[in-house]
N, C-alpha and C positions, 0 to 999 in steps of 0.2 A: 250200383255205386255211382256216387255225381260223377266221379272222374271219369269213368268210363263210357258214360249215357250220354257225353253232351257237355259238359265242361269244356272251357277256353285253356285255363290254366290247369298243370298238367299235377295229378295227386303223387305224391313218394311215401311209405311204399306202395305202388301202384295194386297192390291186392290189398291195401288197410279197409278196414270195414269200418267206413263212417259211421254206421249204427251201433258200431261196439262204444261211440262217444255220447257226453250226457247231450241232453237235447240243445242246447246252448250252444253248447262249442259245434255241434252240428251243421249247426247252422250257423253259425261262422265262416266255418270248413265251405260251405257250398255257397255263400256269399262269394268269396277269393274263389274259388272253384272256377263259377259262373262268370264272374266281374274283372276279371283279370286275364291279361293276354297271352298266349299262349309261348313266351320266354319264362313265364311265372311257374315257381315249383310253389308247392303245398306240401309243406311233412306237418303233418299231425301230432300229440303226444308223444315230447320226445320228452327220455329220461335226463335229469341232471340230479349233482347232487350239490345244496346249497345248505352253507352252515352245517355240515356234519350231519344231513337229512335228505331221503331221498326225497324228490319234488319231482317237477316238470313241467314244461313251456305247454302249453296250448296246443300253438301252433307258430310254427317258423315258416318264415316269405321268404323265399329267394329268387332274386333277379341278379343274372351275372352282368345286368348293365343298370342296375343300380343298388344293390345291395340287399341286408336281409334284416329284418324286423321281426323280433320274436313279441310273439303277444299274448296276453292274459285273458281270457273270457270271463266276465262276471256276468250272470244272467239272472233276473227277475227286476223288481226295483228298486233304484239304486236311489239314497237320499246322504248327504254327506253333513255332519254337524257336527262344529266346529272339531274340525279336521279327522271325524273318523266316520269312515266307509258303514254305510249299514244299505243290508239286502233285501225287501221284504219284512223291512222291520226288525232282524238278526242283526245285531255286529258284527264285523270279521275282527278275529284274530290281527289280521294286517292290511292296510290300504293294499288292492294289487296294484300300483304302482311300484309300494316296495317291494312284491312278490316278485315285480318281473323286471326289475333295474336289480336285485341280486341273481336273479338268475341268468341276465343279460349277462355280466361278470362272471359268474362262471360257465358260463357258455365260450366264452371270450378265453378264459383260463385252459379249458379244454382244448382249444382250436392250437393255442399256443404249446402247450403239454404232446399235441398230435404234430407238431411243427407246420400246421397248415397256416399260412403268409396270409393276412388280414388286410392286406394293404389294397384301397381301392374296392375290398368288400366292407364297407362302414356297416358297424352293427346299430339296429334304432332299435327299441322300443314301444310299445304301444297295447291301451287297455280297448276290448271290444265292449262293449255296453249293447247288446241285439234288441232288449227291450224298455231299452233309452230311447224318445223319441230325437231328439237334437240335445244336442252343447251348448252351454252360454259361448259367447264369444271370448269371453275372458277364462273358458275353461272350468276345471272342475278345482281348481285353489294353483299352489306356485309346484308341485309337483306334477300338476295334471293340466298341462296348455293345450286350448284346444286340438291342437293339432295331432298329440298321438294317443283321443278318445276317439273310435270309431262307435258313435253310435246309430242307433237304427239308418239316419237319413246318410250319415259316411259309407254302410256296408253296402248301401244301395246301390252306391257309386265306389266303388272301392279303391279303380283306377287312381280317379282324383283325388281321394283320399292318402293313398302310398304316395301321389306326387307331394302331396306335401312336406312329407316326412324324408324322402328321399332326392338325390340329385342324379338326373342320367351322366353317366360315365362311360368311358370305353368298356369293353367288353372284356370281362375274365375269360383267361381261355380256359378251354374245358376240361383240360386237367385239374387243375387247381379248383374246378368248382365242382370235381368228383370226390376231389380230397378234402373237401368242405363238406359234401353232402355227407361221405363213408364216416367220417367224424360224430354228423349230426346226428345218425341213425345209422348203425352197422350195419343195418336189417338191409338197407333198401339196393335194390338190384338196379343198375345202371343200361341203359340200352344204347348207349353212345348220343343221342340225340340234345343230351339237357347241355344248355350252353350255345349249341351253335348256332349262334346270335346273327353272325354276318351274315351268312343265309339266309337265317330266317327276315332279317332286316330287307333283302331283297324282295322276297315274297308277299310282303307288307308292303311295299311302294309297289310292286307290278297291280295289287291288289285296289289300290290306292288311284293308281293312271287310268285302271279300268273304271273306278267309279266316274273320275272327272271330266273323263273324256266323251261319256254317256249321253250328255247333252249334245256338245259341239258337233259329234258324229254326224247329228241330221242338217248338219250346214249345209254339205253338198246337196240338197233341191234348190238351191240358190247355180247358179250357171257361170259367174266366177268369183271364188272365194280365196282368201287367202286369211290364213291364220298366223299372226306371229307370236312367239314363243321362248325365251330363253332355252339355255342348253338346261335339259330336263323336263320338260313342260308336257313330252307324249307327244310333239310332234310326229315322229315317227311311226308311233303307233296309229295316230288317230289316219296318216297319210293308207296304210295298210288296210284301216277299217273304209275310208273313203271308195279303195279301189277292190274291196269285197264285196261293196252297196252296188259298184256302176258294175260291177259282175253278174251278182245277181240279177238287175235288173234288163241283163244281156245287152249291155253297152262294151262297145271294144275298146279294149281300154288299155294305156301305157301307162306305166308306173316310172319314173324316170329322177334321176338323181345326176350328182357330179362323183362321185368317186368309185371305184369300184368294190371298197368293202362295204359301203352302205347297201349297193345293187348286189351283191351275193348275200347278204343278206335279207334282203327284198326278193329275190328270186325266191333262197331257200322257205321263208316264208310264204310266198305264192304258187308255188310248186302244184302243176297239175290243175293249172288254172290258164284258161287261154288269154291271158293279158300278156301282152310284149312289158317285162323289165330288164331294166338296163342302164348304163349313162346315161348320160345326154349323146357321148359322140358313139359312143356301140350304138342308140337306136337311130341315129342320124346314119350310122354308116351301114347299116343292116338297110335302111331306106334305099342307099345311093348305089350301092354295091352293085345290082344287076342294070343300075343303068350307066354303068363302067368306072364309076368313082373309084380312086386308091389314093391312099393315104401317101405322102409323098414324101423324098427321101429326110430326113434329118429335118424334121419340122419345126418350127420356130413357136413361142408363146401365142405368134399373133394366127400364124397359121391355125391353131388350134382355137383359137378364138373367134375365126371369122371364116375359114375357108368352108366348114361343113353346112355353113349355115348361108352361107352364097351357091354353092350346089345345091342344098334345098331349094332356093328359089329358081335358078337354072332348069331342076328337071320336074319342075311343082304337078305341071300336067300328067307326066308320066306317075309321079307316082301316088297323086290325086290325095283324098284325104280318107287315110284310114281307121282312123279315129274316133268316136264319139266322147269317150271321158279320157282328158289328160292328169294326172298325176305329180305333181313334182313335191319330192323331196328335199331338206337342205335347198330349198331357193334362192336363198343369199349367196350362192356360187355361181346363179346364172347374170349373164347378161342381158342386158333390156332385148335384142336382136334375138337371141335364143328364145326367148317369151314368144318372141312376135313369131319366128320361125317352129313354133311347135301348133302355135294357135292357128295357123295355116292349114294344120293335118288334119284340122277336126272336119266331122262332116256338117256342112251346112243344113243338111234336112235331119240329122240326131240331135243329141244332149248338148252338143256343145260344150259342155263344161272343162273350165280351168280352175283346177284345183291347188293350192300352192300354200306349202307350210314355209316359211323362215325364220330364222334369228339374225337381224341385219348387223348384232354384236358379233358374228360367227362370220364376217362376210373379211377373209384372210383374201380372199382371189381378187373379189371384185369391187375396186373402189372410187369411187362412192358407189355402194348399190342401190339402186333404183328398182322399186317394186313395180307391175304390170300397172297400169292405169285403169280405173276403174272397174275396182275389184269390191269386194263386198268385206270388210277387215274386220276380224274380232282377235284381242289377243289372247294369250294363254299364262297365266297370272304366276300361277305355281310351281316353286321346282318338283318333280314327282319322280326323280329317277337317283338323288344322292340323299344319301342319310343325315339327320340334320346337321352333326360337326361339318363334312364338309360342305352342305348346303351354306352356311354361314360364309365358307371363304369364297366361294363360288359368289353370294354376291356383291360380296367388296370387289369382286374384279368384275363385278358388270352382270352377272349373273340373278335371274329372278327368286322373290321371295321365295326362301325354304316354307316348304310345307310342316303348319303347328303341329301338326298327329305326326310327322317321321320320329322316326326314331332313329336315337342317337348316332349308332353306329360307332367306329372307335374315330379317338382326335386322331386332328391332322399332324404329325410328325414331318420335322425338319431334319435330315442327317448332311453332315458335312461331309461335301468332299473337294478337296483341293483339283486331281488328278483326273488322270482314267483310272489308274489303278486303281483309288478308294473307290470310286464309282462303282466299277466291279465288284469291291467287298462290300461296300452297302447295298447293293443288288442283290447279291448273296446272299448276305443277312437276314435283309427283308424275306424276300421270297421262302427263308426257311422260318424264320420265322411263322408266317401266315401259311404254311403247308403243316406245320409242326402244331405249333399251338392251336391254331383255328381250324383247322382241316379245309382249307379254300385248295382245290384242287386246280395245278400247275396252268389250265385250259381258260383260267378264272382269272387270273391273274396278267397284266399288263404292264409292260416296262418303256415308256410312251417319251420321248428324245425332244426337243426343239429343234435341234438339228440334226441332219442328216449326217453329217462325220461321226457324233457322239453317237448314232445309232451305230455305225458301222464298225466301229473301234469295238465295241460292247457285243457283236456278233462276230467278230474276226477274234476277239480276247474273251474268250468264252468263262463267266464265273464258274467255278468249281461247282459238282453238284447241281445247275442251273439253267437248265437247257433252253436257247433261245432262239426263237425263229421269226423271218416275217412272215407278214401277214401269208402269202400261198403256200406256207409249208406250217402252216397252225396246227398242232394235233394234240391233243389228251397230253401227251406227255410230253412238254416245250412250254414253255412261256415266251407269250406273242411280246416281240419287242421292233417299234415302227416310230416313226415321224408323228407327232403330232398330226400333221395337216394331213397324214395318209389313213389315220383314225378317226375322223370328225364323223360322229354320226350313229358312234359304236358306243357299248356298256363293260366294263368288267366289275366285277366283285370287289377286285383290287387294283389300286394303278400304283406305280413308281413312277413318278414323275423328275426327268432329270434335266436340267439347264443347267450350261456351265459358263453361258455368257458372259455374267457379272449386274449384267444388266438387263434384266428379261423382257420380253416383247407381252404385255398384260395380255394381250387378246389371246395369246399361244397360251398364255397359263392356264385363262380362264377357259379354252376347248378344253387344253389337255387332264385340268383337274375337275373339269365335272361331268369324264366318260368313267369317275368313280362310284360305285355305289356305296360300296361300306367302309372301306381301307382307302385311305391318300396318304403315300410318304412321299417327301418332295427331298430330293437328294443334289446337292450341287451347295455352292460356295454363301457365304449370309446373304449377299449380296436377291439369292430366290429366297429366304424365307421372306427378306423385307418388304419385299414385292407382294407377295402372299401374306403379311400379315399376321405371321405367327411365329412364335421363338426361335432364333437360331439354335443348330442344334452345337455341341463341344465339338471342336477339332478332336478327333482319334489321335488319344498317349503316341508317341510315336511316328506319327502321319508325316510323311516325308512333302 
C-alpha cells in the first residue's frame, strides 16, 4: 500500500486497501499520498448520505493547519457542452461539482450533528480530473474555477495545488482533529501522532537549516571568515559544523561564545571532542589561571571587559598559542580587543583561522559593535529557525526574511496583563494550554522576561500547576523562565514573551521573539503588542 511503502502524507484508515478502489480514485489517493507532506491525512471512501441516498466522497484532505477538502474523482475523458459533464462520451447523471458541493453539506451537517467545532477547519471543495491533461485558465464554466479542478498537471504538484484552495492557519489542536477524523470514518484508529503540527513544524526548519547551510559550511578554507546572519539564519549551527571540519582535520580548536547557556549548549553538542568550549572569559581564565590569575573581588562592567584580556597580553609568552582554529559564536557580544586578544592564541605555523558568526541587530552588550577587519563576509539571507507567523514579526522588528517553504506554525497572540498577578495567570493559561492541546512538553516551552524583577517576581510567585526555573535548574519537568539577554542564542518550541515596561526596548523584542519556533504569545500591557505589531489582546472581565 502507497501509505505504507513510501508516502509523505500519511493514509486513514491506515490498513485501507487502495486496490479495493476504481483505478482513478487510485490514483488520486497516491498522487496526495506521494505529493503532500507529511501534516496531510488521506481518508479514502468515506460514506455520507445525501438527499435521502447513500453516496460518498472520494477522498477527504486533511491538514490541521489548513483545513480539509473533500473531493470527487471523475476519471476517463471529460468534455463538457453546454453545461453538462460527459465522460468518454457518457453523460452523467450530475456535474460532480454538484455531486461533491452536496456532499460537502452534508458532511458539514454531520460534523455539526457530532458537535465537532468547524471553526478554523474551513471545508473546500474540489473535482480531480487524472486524465485531463490541464485546465483552461478560466476554468471548466461558473461552477468549476480553475482552482478546485485538479487535473493531471495539479495532481502532479498537488502541494501547489491545495495552496490554492486553501489558507495556512494556526494549528488545530489534536483533539479536535481526532474528533473530526472519528466523525469522518468511525473505522479509523488513531495513533496520537496526527495533528502535532508544532513539532512537526520544528523538524521541518532543522531540516530546512541543514539544506542551507550545506554550502556556506565550506567557507572555513578561507583563514578569516565571518558570516552575518539575523536571529534564525543557522548561525549557530553552521558555527558547530565549522568546529567539527577544523576537528577533523586535527586542528585545535576553541569554540567560544559570550554567555553561558549558549557554551552549555556547545559543549553538550561537542561532547567527547578535544576542542576547548566555553565563554569568552571561562576560556580566558582557564588560559590565565596557572599563571596566577583570579578573578577579583566585586568586579565592575569594565573589569569584565578589559581586565582578562590585559592579562592575556601580560602572560602571552607563558601561555603561547594554543590554537590553530578559533570559533566564535554570537560575535556581536565581543569587543574589537577580545578579537584581537584571541587571534593572539592562534599558532602561527597552523590554520590560523578566525572564524566568526554575528547578528550586529543582536549586539544588546556592545555598542556600536565593530567587526574584526579584514575578514572574508557572506551574509545569511533566511530566517530558518521560526515558523512563518512568527517569522513575519520577527522581521518588522529588524529580523531576516522568513523562509517561503516554513510553515505556518500558530499566530502570534497578544494577552493583557496590567499586573504581576495577570502575568502569572496568563503564564498559566498559556503554558496549559500548549501542554494540554498541543502536547509541547514543559522542557519546550520558555517564559523569557525583559527584565530581570519581572523575572524574579514570576519565580518567587510561582503560577499554580506551572513549575518554573532558571536556566541551571532546567529539567523535563519545569518550564525555563530567564532574562531575555541570559537566552540569546537558544530555541524553544514555545516562548512567552513578557514586558511590562509600557514601552519596549525593540531589539529585546526582537532576541526574545525569535528564540520561538512554533508558539509566540507576548503577554504584558497594549503598549508590547503595538511594538510588535499585532492585535491588542481584551483586558480580563474582572482584571483588577
Amino acid at each position: 500500500m502507497v501509505g505504507q511503502t513510501g508516502g509523505v502524507a500519511k493514509l486513514l484508515p491506515a490498513d485501507f486497501d487502495l486496490h479495493s478502489l476504481e483505478h482513478s480514485e487510485r490514483r488520486v489517493c497516491q498522487s496526495f499520498l506521494e505529493g503532500l507532506d507529511d501534516t496531510w491525512l488521506v481518508v479514502p471512501h468515506v460514506p455520507i448520505v445525501v438527499n435521502n441516498a447513500d453516496c460518498e466522497i472520494d477522498v477527504v484532505l486533511v491538514s490541521p493547519t489548513q483545513g480539509v477538502i473533500v473531493v470527487e474523482v471523475k476519471g476517463g475523458a471529460i468534455t463538457i457542452e453546454k453545461g453538462k459533464w460527459f465522460t468518454n462520451g457518457h453523460p452523467l447523471k450530475r456535474p460532480p461539482t454538484e455531486q461533491i458541493t452536496k456532499a460537502k453539506h452534508a458532511l458539514v451537517q454531520r460534523m455539526r450533528s457530532s458537535h465537532v467545532k468547524l471553526d478554523q477547519l474551513f471545508v473546500q471543495h474540489a473535482v480531480a480530473l487524472p486524465d485531463v491533461g490541464s485546465v483552461p485558465g478560466e476554468g471548466l464554466g461558473p461552477d468549476a474555477p480553475a482552482e478546485i479542478v485538479f487535473s493531471k498537471t495539479e495532481l502532479a504538484f498537488p502541494e501547489v495545488a491545495v495552496g490554492k484552495l486553501l489558507r495556512d492557519h494556526g494549528p488545530i489542536p489534536p483533539n479536535r482533529l481526532a474528533q473530526f477524523l472519528c466523525a469522518l470514518r468511525p473505522d479509523i484508529e488513531l495513533d496520537g501522532t496526527e495533528g502535532r503540527v508544532l513539532q512537526w513544524a520544528r523538524k521541518q526548519l532543522d531540516e530546512e537549516t541543514r539544506l542551507h547551510l550545506a554550502n556556506v559550511a565550506g567557507l572555513d578554507k578561507n583563514r578569516r571568515v565571518m558570516v552575518n546572519g539575523g536571529a534564525g539564519t543557522g548561525k549557530t549551527m553552521l558555527a558547530l559544523r565549522w568546529a567539527r571540519q577544523a576537528l577533523a582535520r586535527k586542528e585545535r580548536t576553541l569554540a567560544v561564545c559570550f554567555n553561558k547557556p549558549i557554551a552549555g549548549m556547545l559543549q553538550h553538542l561537542l561532547a567527547g571532542t578535544p576542542a576547548m568550549v566555553s565563554t569568552f572569559h571561562d576560556a580566558t581564565l582557564h588560559l590565565l589561571e596557572p599563571h596566577g590569575f583570579r578573578v577579583g573581588e566585586a568586579p565592575t562592567p569594565e573589569y569584565w571587559r578589559d581586565s582578562f584580556t590585559d592579562a592575556l597580553a601580560f602572560h602571552a609568552e607563558r601561555i603561547g598559542t594554543p590554537f590553530d582554529t578559533i570559533v566564535v559564536d554570537e560575535g556581536q557580544d565581543f569587543y574589537p580587543h577580545w578579537f584581537e586578544a584571541l587571534e593572539r592564541l592562534l599558532d602561527p605555523n597552523g590554520a590560523r583561522r578566525l572564524l566568526v558568526v554575528a547578528d550586529p541587530a543582536q549586539a544588546i552588550y556592545v555598542k556600536p559593535w565593530q567587526a574584526p577587519a579584514d575578514m572574508v563576509e557572506l551574509p545569511l539571507v533566511y530566517n530558518l529557525r521560526n515558523c512563518l507567523a512568527i517569522a513575519r514579526l520577527v522581521e518588522k522588528l529588524g529580523g531576516p526574511a522568513p523562509l517561503p517553504s516554513a510553515p505556518y506554525g500558530e499566530a502570534v497572540h497578544h494577552l493583557y496583563a496590567g499586573g504581576q498577578k495577570e502575568v502569572r495567570k496568563r503564564v498559566r493559561d498559556v503554558v496549559e494550554r500548549l501542554t494540554t492541546d498541543y502536547g509541547v512538553p514543559f522542557s519546550q516551552i520558555a517564559v523569557l522576561t525583559t527584565r530581570t524583577d519581572t523575572r524574579d517576581a514570576l519565580l518567587d510567585g510561582q503560577p499554580d500547576g506551572c513549575p518554573l526555573v532558571r536556566w541551571e535548574q532546567r529539567s523535563e519537568d519545569a518550564v525555563l523562565c530567564e532574562t531575555v539577554q541570559r537566552t540569546k542564542g537558544i530555541e524553544r518550541t514555545a516562548i512567552v514573551l513578557v514586558d511590562m515596561s509600557g514601552d519596549p526596548d525593540r531589539t529585546l523584542l526582537y532576541v526574545g521573539a525569535s528564540r520561538a519556533v512554533a508558539s509566540l504569545t507576548l503577554v504584558g500591557p497594549p503598549g508590547l503588542a503595538h511594538a510588535a505589531g499585532v492585535a491588542p489582546g481584551a483586558r480580563a472581565m474582572g482584571a483588577g
